[in-house]
C-alpha positions in Angstrom: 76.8 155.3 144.8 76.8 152.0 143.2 73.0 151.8 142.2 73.5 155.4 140.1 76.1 154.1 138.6 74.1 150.2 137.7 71.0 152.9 136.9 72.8 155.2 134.6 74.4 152.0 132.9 71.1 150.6 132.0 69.9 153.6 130.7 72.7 154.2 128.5 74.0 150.9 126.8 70.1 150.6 125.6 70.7 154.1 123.6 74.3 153.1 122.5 72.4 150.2 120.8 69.8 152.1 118.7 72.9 154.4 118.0 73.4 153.5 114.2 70.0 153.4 112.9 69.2 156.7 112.3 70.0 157.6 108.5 72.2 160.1 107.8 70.9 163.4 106.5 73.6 163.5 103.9 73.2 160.6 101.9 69.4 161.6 100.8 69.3 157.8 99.7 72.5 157.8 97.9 75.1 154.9 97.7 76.8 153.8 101.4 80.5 154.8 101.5 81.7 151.1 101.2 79.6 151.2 97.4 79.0 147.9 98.2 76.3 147.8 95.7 77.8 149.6 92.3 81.4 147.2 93.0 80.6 144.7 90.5 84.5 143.9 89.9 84.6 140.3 91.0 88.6 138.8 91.3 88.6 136.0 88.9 91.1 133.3 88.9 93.7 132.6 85.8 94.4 129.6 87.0 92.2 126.7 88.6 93.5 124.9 91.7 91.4 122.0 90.8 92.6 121.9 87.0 96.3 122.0 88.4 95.9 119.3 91.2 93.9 117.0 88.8 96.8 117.4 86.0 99.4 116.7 89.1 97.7 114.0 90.0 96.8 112.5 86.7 100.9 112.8 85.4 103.3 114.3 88.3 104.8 117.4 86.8 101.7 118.1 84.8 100.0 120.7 87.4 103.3 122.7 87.3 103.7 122.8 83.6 100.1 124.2 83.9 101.1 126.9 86.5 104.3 127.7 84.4 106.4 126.4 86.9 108.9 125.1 84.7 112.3 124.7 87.0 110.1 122.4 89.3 109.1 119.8 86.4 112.7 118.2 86.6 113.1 117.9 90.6 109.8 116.3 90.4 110.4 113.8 87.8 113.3 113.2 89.6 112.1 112.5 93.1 108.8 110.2 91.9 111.2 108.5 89.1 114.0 107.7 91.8 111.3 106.2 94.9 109.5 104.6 92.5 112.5 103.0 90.7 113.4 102.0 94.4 110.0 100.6 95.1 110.3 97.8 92.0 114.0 97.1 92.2 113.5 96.8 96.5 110.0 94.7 95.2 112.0 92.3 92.7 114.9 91.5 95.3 112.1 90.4 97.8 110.2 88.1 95.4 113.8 86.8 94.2 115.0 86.0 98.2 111.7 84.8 99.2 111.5 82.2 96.8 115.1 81.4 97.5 113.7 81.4 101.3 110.5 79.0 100.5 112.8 76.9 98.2 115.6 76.3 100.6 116.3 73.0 101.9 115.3 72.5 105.6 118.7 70.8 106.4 120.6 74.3 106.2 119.7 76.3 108.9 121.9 79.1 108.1 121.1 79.7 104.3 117.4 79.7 105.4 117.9 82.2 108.2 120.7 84.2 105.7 117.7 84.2 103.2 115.3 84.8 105.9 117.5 87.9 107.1 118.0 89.4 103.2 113.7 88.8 102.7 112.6 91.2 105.2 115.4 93.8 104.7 114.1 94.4 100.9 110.5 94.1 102.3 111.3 96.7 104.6 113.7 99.0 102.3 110.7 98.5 99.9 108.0 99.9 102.3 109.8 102.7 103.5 110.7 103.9 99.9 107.1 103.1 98.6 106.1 105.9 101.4 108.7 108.3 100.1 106.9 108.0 97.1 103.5 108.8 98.5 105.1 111.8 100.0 106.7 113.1 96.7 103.5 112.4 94.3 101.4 114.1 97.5 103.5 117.1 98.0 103.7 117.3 93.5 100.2 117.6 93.7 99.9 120.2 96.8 102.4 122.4 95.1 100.2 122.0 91.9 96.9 123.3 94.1 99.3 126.0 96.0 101.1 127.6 92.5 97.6 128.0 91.3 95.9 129.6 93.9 99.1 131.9 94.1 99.6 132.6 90.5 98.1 136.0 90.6 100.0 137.2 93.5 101.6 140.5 92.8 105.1 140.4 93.9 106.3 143.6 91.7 108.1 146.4 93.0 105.7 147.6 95.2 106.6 145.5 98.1 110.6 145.7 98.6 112.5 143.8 100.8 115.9 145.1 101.2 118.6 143.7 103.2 120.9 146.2 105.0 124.4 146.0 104.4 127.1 143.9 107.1 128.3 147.2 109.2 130.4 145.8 112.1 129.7 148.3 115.7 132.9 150.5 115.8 132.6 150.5 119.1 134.1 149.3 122.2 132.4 145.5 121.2 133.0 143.4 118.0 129.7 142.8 117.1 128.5 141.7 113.9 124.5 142.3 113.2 122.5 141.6 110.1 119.1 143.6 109.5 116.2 143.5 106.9 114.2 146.2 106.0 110.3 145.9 104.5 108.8 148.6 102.9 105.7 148.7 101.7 105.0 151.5 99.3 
């Protein structure tokens, strides 16, 4: 029983593969269904990703402005101009307690060590404030290359999210639920 069934397998999948060469009669060497050939509508971009990221990156808040994201210009300005205010104000109070460190006499212990102590808490305020900073003026430009690539999103009417309304369960349990609805029309 188990070699018809290995012989009629072998005879078969072989045919299944030759299945979709034949032309259809139909068509008489007209265009496929898919039209794959007369679709010469090509999407086209209004806005570069690289144009926005290399604004961002030249001027933080430039790549926004570019993508008419306006309300983000401020909270960006903000964030870069507050780390970066922190990097040279943490970088200034190093330099002044180092020197005070290097030009400290050796006979007080304690006012070396205090310097000491002040040194490498700027130094280390400094550092971790100077990688804030990387991390705004990185994620200014990413949301430069993102806005741009999602410019031309359609988010009209046409896809809805509603959210139903609070209906607490008359029943024999207080229960409170909260549900969306998507519709896609």
């Amino acid at each position: 029983m188990r070699l018809w069934q290995c012989a009629a397998l072998l005879l078969l999948v072989p045919a299944a593969m030759f299945a979709q060469t034949a032309r259809d009669s139909s068509l008489n060497g007209a265009e496929d269904s898919l039209r794959l050939a007369s679709d010469t509508s090509v999407f086209v971009m209004k806005k570069s990703p690289l144009l926005a990221t290399l604004l961002s990156a030249a001027l933080p808040g430039a790549g926004q402005f570019y993508n008419e994201d306006y309300i983000k210009i401020p909270f960006i300005w903000a964030a870069v101009g507050f780390f970066g205010y922190e990097v040279i104000s943490n970088n200034n109070q190093f330099i002044k307690y180092q020197d005070m460190y290097f030009n400290s006499p050796d006979s007080t212990i304690r006012g070396t060590q205090q310097y000491f102590n002040l040194k490498e808490q700027y130094r280390d305020d400094r550092d971790s404030y100077f990688s804030f900073f990387v991390l705004a003026y990185a994620l200014n430009i990413l949301d430069a290359y993102v806005g741009a690539h999602l410019f031309d999103f359609n988010v009209g009417d046409s896809h809805i999210i509603q959210q139903a309304r609070f209906a607490p369960y008359y029943g024999t349990h207080n229960d409170v639920g909260l549900s969306f609805q998507l519709q896609f029309r």
